[in-house]
BAVEXRO-374530 format. One record per residue (C-alpha): residue number from 1; residue in one letter; chain; x, y, z. Coordinates in pm, 1 decimal. Layout:
NUM  A  A  X  Y  Z
...
This chain:
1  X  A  -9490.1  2641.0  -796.6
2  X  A  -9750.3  2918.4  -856.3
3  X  A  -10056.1  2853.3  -1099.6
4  X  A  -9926.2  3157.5  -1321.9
5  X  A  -9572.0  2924.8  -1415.2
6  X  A  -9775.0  2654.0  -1475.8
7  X  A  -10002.5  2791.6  -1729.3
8  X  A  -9708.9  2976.6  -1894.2
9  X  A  -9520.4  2600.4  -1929.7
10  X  A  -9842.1  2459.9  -2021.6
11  X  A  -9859.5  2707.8  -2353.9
12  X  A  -9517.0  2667.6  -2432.5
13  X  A  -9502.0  2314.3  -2441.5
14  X  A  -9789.9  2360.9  -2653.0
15  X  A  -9597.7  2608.3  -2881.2
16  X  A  -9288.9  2398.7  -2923.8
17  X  A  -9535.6  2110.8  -3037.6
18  X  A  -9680.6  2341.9  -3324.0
19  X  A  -9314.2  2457.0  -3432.0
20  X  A  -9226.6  2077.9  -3444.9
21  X  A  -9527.9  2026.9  -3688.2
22  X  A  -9424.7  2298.9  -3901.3
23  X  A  -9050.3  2204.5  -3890.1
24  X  A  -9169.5  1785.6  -3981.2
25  X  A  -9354.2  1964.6  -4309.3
26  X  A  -9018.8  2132.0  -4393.9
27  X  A  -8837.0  1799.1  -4354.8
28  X  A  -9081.7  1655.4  -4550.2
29  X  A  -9090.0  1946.6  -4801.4
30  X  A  -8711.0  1865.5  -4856.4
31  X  A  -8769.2  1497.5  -4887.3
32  X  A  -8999.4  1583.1  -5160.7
33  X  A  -8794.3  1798.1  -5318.7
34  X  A  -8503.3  1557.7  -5303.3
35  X  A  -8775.7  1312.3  -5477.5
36  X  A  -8824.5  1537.3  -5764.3
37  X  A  -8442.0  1603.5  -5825.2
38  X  A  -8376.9  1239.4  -5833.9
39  X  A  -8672.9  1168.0  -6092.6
40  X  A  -8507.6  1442.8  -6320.5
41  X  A  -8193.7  1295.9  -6296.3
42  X  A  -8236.9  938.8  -6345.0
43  X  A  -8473.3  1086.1  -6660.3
44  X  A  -8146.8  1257.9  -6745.0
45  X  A  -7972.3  926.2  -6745.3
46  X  A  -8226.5  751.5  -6911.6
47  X  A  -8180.8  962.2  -7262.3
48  X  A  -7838.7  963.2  -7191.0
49  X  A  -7674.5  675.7  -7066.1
50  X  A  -7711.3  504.1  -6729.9
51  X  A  -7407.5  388.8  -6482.4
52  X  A  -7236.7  166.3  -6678.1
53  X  A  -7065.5  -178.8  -6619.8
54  X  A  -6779.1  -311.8  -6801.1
55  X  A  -6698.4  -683.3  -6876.6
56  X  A  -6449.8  -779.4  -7107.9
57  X  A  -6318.3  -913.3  -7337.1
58  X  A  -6410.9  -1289.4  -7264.9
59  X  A  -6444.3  -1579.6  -7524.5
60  X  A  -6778.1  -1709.4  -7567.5
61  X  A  -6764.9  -2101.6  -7726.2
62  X  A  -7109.3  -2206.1  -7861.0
63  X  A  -7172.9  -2621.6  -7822.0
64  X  A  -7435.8  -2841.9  -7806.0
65  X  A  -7414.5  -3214.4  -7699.7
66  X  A  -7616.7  -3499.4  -7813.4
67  X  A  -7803.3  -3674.1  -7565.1
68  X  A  -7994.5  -3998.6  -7605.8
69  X  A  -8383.0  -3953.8  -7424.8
70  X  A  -8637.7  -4261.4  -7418.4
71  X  A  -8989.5  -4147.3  -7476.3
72  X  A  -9306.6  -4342.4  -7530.0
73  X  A  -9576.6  -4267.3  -7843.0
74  X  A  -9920.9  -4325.5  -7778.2
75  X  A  -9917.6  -4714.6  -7825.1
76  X  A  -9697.4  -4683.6  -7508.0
77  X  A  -9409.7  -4793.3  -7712.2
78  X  A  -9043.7  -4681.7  -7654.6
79  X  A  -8850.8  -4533.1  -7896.2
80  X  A  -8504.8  -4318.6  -7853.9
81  X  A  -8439.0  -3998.6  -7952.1
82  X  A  -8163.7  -3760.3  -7954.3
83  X  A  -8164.5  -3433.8  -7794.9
84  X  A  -7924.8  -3155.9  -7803.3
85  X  A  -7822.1  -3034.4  -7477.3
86  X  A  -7612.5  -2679.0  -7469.2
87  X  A  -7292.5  -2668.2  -7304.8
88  X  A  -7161.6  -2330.6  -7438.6
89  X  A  -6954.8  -2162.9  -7157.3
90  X  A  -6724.6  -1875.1  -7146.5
91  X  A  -6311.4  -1865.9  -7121.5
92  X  A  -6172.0  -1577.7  -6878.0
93  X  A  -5854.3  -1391.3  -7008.1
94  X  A  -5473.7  -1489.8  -6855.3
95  X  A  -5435.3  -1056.7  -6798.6
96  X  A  -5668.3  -780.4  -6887.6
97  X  A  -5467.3  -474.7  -6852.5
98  X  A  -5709.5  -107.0  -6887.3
99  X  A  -5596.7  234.9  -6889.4
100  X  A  -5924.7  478.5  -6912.6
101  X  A  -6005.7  859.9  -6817.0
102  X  A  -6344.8  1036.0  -6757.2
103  X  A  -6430.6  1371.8  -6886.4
104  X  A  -6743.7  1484.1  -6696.8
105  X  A  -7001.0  1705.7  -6755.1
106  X  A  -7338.3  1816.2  -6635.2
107  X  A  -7681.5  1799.2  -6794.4
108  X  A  -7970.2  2019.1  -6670.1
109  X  A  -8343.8  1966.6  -6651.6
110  X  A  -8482.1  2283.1  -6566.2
111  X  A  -8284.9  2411.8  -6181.2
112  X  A  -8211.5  1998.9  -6159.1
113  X  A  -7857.9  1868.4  -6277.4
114  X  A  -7722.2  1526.0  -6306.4
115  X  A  -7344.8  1428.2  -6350.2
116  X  A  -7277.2  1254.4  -6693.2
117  X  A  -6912.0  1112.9  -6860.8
118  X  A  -6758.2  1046.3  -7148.1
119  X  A  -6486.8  758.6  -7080.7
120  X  A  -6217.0  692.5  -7337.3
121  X  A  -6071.0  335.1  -7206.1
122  X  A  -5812.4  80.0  -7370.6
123  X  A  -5837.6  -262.4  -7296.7
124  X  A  -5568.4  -482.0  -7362.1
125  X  A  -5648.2  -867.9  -7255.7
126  X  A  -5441.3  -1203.6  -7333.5
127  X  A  -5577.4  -1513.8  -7401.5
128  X  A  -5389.0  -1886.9  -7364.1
129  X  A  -5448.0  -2160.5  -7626.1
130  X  A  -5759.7  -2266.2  -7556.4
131  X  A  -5804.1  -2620.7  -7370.5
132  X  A  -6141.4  -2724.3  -7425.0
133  X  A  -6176.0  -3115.7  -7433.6
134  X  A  -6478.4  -3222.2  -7615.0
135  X  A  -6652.9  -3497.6  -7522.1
136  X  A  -6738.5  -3805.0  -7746.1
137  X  A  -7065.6  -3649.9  -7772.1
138  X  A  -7030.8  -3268.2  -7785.7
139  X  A  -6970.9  -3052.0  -8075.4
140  X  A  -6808.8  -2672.7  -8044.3
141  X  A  -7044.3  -2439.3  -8319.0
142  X  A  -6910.7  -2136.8  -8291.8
143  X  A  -6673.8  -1914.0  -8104.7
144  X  A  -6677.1  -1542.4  -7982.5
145  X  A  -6489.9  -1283.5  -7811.8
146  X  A  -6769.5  -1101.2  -7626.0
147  X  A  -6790.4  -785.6  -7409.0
148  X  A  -7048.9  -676.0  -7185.2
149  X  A  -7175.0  -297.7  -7167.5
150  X  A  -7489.5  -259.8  -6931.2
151  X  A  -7596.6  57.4  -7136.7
152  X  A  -7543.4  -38.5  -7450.3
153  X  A  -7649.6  316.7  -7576.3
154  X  A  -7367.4  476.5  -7441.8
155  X  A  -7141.6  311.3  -7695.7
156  X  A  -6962.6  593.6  -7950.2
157  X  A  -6695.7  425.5  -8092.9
158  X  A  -6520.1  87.3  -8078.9
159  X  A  -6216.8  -40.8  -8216.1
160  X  A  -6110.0  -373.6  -8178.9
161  X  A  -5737.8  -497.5  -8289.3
162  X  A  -5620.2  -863.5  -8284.8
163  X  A  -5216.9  -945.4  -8191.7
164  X  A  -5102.7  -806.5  -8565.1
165  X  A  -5274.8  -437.5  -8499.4
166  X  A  -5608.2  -584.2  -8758.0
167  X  A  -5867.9  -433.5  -8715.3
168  X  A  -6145.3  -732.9  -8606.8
169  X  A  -6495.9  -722.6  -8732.8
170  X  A  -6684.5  -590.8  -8412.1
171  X  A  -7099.7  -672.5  -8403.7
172  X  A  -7315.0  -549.7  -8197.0
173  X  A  -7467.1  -743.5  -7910.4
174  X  A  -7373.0  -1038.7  -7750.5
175  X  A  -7494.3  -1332.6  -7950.3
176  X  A  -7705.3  -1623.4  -7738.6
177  X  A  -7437.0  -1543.7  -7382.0
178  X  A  -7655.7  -1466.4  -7104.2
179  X  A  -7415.2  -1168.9  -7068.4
180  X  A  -7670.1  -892.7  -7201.2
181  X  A  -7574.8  -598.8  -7410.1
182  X  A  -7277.7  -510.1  -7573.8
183  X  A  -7083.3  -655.1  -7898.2
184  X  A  -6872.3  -933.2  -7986.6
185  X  A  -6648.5  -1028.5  -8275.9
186  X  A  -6673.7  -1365.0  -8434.6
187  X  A  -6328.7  -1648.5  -8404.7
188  X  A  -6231.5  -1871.4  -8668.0
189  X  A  -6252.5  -2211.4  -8458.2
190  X  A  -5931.6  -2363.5  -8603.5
191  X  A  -5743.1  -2108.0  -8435.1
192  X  A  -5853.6  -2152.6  -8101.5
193  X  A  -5524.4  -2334.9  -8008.3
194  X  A  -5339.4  -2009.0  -8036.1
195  X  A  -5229.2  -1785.3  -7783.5
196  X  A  -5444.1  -1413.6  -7870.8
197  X  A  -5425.9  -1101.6  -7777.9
198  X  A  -5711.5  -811.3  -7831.9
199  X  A  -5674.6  -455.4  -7794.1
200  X  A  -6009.9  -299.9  -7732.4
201  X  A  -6019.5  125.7  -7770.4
202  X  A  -6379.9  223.2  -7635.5
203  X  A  -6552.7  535.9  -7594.7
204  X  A  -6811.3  529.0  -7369.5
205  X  A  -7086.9  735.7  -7244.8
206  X  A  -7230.4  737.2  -6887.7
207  X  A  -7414.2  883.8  -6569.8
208  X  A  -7338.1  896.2  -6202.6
209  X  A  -7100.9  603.0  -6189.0
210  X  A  -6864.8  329.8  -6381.5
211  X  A  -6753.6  12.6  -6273.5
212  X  A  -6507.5  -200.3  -6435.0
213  X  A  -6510.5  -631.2  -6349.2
214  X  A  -6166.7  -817.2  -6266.8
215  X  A  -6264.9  -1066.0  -6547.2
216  X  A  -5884.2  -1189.4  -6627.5
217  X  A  -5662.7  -1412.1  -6415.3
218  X  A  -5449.5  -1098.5  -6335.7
219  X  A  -5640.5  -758.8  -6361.2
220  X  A  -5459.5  -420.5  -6380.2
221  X  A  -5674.9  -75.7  -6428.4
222  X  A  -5620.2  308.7  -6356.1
223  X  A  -5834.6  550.4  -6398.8
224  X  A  -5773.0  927.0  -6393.8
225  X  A  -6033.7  1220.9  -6386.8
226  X  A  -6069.7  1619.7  -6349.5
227  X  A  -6349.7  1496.1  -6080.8
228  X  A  -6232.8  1623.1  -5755.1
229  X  A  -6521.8  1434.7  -5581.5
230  X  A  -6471.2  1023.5  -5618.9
231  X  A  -6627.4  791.5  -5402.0
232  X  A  -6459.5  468.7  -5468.9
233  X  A  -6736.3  169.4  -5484.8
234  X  A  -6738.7  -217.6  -5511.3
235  X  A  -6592.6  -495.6  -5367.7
236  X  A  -6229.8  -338.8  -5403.0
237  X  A  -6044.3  -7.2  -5381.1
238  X  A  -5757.8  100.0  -5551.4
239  X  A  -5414.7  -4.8  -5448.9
240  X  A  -5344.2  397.7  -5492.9
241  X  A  -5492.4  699.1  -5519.5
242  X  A  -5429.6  1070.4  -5590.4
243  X  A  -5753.2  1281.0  -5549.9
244  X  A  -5690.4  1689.3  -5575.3
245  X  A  -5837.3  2021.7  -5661.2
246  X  A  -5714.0  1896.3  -6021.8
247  X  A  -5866.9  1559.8  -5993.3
248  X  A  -5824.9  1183.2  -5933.4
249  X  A  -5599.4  921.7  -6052.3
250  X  A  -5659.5  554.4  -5914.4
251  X  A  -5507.1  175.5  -5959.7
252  X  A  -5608.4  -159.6  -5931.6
253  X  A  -5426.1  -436.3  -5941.3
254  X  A  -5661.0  -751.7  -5896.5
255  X  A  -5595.8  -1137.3  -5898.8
256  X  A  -5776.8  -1487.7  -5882.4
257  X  A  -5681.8  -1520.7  -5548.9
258  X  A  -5897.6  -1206.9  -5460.0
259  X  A  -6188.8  -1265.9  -5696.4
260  X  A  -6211.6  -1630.8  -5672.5
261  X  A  -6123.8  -1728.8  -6007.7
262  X  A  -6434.3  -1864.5  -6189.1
263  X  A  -6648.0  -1725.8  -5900.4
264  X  A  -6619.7  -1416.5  -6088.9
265  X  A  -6862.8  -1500.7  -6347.6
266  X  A  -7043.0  -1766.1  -6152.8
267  X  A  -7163.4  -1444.8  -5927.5
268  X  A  -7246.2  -1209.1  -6233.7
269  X  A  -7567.1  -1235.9  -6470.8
270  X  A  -7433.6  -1552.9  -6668.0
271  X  A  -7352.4  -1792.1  -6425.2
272  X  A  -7126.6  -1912.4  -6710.7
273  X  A  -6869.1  -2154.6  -6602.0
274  X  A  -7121.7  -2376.5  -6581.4
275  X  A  -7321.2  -2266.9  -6929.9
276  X  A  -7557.1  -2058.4  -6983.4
277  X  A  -7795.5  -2328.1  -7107.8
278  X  A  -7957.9  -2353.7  -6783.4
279  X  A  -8090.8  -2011.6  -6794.7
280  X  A  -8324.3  -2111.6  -7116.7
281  X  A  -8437.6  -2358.8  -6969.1
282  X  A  -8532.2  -2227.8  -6626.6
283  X  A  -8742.5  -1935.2  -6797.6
284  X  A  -8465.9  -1704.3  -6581.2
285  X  A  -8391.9  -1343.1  -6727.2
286  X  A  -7992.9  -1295.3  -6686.4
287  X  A  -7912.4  -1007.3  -6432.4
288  X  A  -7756.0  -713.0  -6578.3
289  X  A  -7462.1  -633.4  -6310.6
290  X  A  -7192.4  -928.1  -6200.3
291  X  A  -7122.7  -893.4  -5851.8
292  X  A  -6760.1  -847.3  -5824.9
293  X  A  -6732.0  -491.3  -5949.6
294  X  A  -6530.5  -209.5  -5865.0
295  X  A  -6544.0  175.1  -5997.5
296  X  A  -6597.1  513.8  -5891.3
297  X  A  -6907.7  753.4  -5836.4
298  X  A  -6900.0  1105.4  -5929.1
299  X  A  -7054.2  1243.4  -5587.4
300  X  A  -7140.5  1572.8  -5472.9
301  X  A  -6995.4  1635.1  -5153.6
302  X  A  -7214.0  1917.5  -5067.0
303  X  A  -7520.9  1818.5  -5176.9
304  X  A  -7827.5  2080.0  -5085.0
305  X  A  -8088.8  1840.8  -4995.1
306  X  A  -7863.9  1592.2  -4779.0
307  X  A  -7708.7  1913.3  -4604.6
308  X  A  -8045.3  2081.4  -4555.6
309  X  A  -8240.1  1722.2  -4452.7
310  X  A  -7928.7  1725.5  -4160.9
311  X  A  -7969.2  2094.1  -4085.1
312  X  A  -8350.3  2071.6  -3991.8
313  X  A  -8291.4  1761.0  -3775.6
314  X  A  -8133.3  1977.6  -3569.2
315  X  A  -8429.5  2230.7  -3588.1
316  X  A  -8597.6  2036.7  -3287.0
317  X  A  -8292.4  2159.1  -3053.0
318  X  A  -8297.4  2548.0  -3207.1
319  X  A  -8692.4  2582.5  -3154.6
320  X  A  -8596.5  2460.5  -2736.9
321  X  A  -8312.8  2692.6  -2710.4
322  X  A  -8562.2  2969.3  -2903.1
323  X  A  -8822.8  2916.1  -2663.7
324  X  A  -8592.0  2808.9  -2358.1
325  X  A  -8392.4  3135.8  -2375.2
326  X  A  -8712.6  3413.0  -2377.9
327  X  A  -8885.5  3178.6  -2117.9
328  X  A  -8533.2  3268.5  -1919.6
329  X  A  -8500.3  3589.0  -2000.3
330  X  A  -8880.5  3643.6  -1849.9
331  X  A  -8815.3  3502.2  -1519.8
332  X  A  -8524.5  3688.3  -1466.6
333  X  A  -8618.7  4054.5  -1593.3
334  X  A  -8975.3  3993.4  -1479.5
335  X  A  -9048.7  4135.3  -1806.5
336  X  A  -9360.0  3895.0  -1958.8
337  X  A  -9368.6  3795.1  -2286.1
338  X  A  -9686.0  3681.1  -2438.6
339  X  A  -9754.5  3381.3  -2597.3
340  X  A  -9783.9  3477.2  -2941.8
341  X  A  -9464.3  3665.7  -2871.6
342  X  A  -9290.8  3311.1  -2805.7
343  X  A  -9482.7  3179.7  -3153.5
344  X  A  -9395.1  3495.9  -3374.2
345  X  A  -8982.5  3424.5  -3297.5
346  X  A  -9018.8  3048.7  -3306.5
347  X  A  -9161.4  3080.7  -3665.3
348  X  A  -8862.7  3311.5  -3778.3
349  X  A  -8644.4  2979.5  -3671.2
350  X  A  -8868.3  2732.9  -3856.6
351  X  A  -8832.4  2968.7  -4162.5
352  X  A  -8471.5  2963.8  -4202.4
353  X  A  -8487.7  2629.5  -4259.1
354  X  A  -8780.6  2713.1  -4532.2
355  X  A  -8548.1  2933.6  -4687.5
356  X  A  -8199.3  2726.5  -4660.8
357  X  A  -8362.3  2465.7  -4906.1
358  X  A  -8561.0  2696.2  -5115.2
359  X  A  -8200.8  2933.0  -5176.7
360  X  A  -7966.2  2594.7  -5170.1
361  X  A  -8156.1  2482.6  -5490.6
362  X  A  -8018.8  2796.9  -5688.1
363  X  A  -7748.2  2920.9  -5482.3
364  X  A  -7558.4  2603.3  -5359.6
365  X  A  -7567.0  2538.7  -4968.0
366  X  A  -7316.1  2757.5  -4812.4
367  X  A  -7414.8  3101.5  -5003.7
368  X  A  -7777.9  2985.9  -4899.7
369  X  A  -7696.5  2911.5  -4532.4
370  X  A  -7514.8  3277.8  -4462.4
371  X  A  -7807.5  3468.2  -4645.0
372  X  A  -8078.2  3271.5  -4471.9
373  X  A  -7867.2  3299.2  -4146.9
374  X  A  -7831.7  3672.0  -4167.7
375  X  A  -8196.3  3776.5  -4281.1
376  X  A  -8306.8  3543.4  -4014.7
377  X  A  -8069.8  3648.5  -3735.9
378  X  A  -8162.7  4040.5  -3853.8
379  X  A  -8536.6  3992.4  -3831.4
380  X  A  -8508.7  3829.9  -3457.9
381  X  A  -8278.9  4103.7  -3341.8
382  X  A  -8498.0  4336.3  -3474.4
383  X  A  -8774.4  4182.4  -3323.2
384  X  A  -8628.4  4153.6  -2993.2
385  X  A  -8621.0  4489.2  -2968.5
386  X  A  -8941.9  4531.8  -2857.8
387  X  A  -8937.1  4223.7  -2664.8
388  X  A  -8655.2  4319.1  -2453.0
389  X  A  -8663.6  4683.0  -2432.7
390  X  A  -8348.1  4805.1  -2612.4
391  X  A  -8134.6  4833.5  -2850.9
392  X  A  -7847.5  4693.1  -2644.3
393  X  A  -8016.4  4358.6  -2508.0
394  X  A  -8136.0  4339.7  -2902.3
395  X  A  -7737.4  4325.6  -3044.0
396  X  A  -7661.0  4040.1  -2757.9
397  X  A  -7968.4  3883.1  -2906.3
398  X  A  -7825.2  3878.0  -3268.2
399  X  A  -7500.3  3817.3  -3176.4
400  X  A  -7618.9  3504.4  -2960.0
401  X  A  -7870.1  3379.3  -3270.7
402  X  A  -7516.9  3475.2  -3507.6
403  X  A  -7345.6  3205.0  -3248.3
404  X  A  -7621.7  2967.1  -3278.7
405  X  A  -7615.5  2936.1  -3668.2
406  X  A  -7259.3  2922.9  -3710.0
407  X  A  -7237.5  2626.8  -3468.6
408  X  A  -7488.9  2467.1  -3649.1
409  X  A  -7285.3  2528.7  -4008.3
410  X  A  -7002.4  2373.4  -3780.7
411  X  A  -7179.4  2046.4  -3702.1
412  X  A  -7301.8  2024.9  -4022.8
413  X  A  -6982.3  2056.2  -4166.9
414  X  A  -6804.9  1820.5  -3932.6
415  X  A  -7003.0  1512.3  -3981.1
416  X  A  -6790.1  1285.7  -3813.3
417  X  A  -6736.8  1540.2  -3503.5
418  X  A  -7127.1  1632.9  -3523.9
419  X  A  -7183.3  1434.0  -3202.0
420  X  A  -6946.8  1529.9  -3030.9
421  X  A  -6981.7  1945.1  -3106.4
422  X  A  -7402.2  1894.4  -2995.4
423  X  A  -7290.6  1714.5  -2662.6
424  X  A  -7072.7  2013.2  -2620.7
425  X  A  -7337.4  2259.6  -2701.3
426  X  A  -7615.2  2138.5  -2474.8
427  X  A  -7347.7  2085.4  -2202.6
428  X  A  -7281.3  2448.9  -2253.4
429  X  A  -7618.5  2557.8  -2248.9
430  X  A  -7752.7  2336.0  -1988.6
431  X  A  -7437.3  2491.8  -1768.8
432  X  A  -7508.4  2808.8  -1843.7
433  X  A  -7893.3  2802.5  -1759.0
434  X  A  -7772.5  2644.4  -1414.6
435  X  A  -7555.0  2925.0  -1325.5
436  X  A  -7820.7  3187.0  -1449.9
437  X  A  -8110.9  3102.9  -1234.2
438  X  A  -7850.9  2885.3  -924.3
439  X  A  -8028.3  3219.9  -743.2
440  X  A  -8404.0  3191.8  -862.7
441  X  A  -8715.3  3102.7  -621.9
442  X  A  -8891.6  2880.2  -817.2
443  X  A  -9148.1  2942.6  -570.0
444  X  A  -9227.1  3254.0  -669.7
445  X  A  -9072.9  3239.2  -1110.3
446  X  A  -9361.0  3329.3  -1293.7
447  X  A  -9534.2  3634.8  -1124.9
448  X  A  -9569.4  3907.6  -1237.5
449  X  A  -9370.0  4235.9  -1080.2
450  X  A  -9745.4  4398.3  -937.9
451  X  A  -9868.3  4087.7  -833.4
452  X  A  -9547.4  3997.5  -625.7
453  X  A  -9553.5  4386.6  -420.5
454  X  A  -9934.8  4310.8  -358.5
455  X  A  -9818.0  3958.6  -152.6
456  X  A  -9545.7  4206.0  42.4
C-alpha cells in the first residue's frame, strides 16, 4: 500500500473523529434541551396539579388501648402507670365499583407543553357491618370514611352520598391516617354494625398520569378518554381495551386474590392493617403512593427529543457512509478530493441533525425531518457538483443522500424492526462496496492519475 493511501486514511480517520465530537455536542445539545422541557413541565404540574393517585373510600376507626408500664422515680421506687397505646387501623370496602372519563388539555410555558386532565369519576363502594372486637382494654374514639388524593389541589368538587342519596358532610384532609391528603367524612359509631354504602362524585384535576388503587375486596373501574395515546401503567392492565383515532375506553376488574387482600394497604404509605400508630412512633413520614396501582399515562408517541436523541445515534453510521462513499468515489474516478472537501460535506450531515431538533421543537418531528432532509440533501447535491464534475453524478448524489434519510425515518419509525432494517443496510452497503472495487489494486488506490503514467 503506497504512502499517498496511507496519509489520505490517516486524515480521514482523523475527520470522522472531529464529526463524532461535533455530533456527541448535538446529542448532548438535545439532552439538554430535553432537560429544559421537562423542568417546564413538571413546573407546569406543580401550579396545576401533579399525577394523581386515588384511594378510596376506606373506613378509618380511631382507638387507643390502655396499657399498664412500670417505671421507677428517683428514690428508685416502682410505681405503675397507664399508657395509651394506638391501635386505629383501617377497614377495606366488600366492592368499590368506578366509572370515570378524562378530558385533556395542554398547558404551555413558552414553545414547552405539558399534558394536563380534568377527570370526572363516580365511586360507588360497599361496606359490611363492621366486626371489630375490642379488647378488654381498648376503646374505639372515633370513626371515618377517608379517601386519599396525592394532589390534594387538584380537588374541584366533591359530593359524597350515603345509602339514602344524603348528602354526607365531606372535610378536608384525612384526619391522624397515615394516608396523606385528601378528605374524609365523620361516622356516627353506633352505626358501625350496619351494612353502608357511599357514592363518591369527584372532579379531579391532574398532569401526565392517574392511577386508581384496587382498595375493595372486588374492584371494578373503566375509564374512557378522547386521548388517542394511553400507555397503560401499574401492576395491572385492563381486562379490555378500545384505543382509536377517537380515543380510549379501558376495564378493570380486580380481586383479593390478585392484590393480596390486606397486602394492599400493608404495601401503600399507611401500612394500616396493622395501625398506623407505629409510624408516630418511629419518627417515619408516610409515603405518598401505595404500591398496587394501576392507571394510564397520557404519552406522546412522537415525542421530538426521544425521536431526535434516536436519530443522531445513528449519526455515527451516516458520517462513515459520508466519508466512506467520496473516499470510494476517489479511488475509482481517480478524481482527488481534498481533505477539507471530506470535512465541508461531513458537516452538512452533522447539521441536519442540528436542525431536526432545533425545527422538531416548533414544527413537530416529521414536518422537521423532511425540511431538514431536503435542505440538507439539496446543499450536498449541490455541493457535489463541483466535487464530482457534473450535473449528472450530482442528481445520483441527491438521490442516494434522499435514500439515506428516508431509511433512516424508516428505522426510526420502526422501533421494534430498527435492528433488523440497520443489519440490512450495512449488509447492503458493505455488499455493494465489495462488488465496486472486487477489481481495484490496492497496490496502487491512492495515486494520483500523473503520478501513476510517470511509474509506466
Amino acid at each position: 500500500m503506497n504512502k499517498t493511501l496511507i496519509y489520505k486514511l490517516l486524515a480521514l480517520a482523523a475527520m470522522a473523529l472531529i464529526l463524532i465530537f461535533a455530533l456527541g455536542r448535538i446529542e448532548w445539545k438535545v439532552q439538554e434541551r430535553q432537560a429544559t422541557r421537562d423542568s417546564a413541565v413538571a413546573g407546569i404540574a406543580s401550579q396545576y396539579a401533579e399525577a394523581q393517585q386515588i384511594a378510596g373510600p376506606l373506613l378509618w376507626l380511631q382507638c387507643s388501648e390502655s396499657q399498664s408500664v412500670t417505671r421507677f422515680d428517683e428514690k428508685n421506687q416502682p410505681r405503675v402507670e397507664q399508657e395509651q397505646l394506638d391501635c386505629s387501623r383501617f377497614i377495606r370496602p366488600e366492592s368499590v365499583t368506578g366509572v370515570g372519563s378524562l378530558d385533556v388539555s395542554e398547558r404551555y410555558r413558552g414553545i414547552y407543553k405539558a399534558r394536563v386532565y380534568l377527570a370526572n369519576l363516580r365511586i360507588k363502594a360497599q361496606f359490611d357491618p363492621v366486626k371489630f372486637k375490642l379488647q378488654p382494654r381498648q376503646t374505639l374514639q372515633a370513626a371515618y370514611w377517608v379517601f386519599n388524593v396525592s394532589d390534594p389541589r387538584g380537588l374541584k368538587r366533591i359530593d359524597v352520598r350515603d345509602g339514602q342519596n344524603k348528602p354526607m358532610d365531606v372535610q378536608p384532609g384525612t384526619v391522624d391516617s397515615p394516608l396523606g391528603g385528601g378528605f374524609h367524612i365523620p361516622q356516627p359509631l353506633e352505626s358501625l354494625d350496619q351494612p353502608h354504602t357511599l357514592t363518591v362524585d369527584i372532579q379531579l384535576a391532574g398532569s401526565g398520569r392517574m392511577d386508581w388503587v384496587p382498595v375493595g375486596a372486588s374492584n371494578d373501574f373503566r375509564l374512557t378518554s378522547a386521548w388517542p395515546h394511553p400507555a397503560f401503567s401499574g401492576n395491572y392492565l385492563p381486562e379490555t381495551r378500545e384505543i382509536g383515532a377517537a380515543g380510549f375506553t379501558a376495564h378493570w376488574r380486580i380481586n383479593d386474590f390478585a392484590t393480596g387482600g390486606d397486602a394492599v394497604l400493608a404495601q401503600g404509605p399507611a401500612n394500616a392493617v396493622e395501625g398506623g400508630s407505629e409510624y408516630a412512633q418511629n419518627g417515619q413520614t408516610p409515603r405518598t403512593g401505595f404500591q398496587h396501582a394501576f392507571g394510564v399515562s397520557l404519552i406522546d408517541p412522537v415525542d421530538a427529543y426521544v425521536q431526535s436523541d434516536r436519530a443522531v445515534r445513528y449519526g455515527f453510521l451516516f458520517i462513515l457512509l459520508t466519508l466512506g462513499g467520496f473516499f470510494l468515489f476517489e479511488l475509482l474516478k481517480r478524481q482527488a478530493i481534498h481533505p477539507l472537501q471530506y470535512l465541508l460535506t461531513g458537516f452538512a450531515v452533522v447539521v441536519f441533525f442540528l436542525l431536526l431538533l432545533a425545527l422538531s421543537e416548533h414544527t413537530g418531528f416529521v414536518i422537521a425531518y423532511l425540511i431538514a432532509a431536503a435542505v440538507c440533501t439539496a446543499l450536498i447535491a449541490t455541493y457535489g457538483r463541483t466535487l464530482l464534475g457534473s450535473w449528472k453524478a450530482s442528481a445520483v448524489l441527491g438521490v442516494g443522500y434522499a435514500g439515506l434519510f428516508a431509511g433512516l425515518y424508516q428505522l426510526l419509525a420502526s422501533e421494534d424492526h430498527a435492528l433488523l432494517m440497520g443489519a440490512w443496510l450495512t449488509f447492503i452497503v458493505l455488499a455493494a462496496t465489495m462488488y465496486l472495487t472486487r477489481k481495484l489494486d490496492w497496490r496502487d488506490a491512492g495515486r494520483a492519475p500523473r503520478a501513476q503514467a510517470e511509474v509506466e
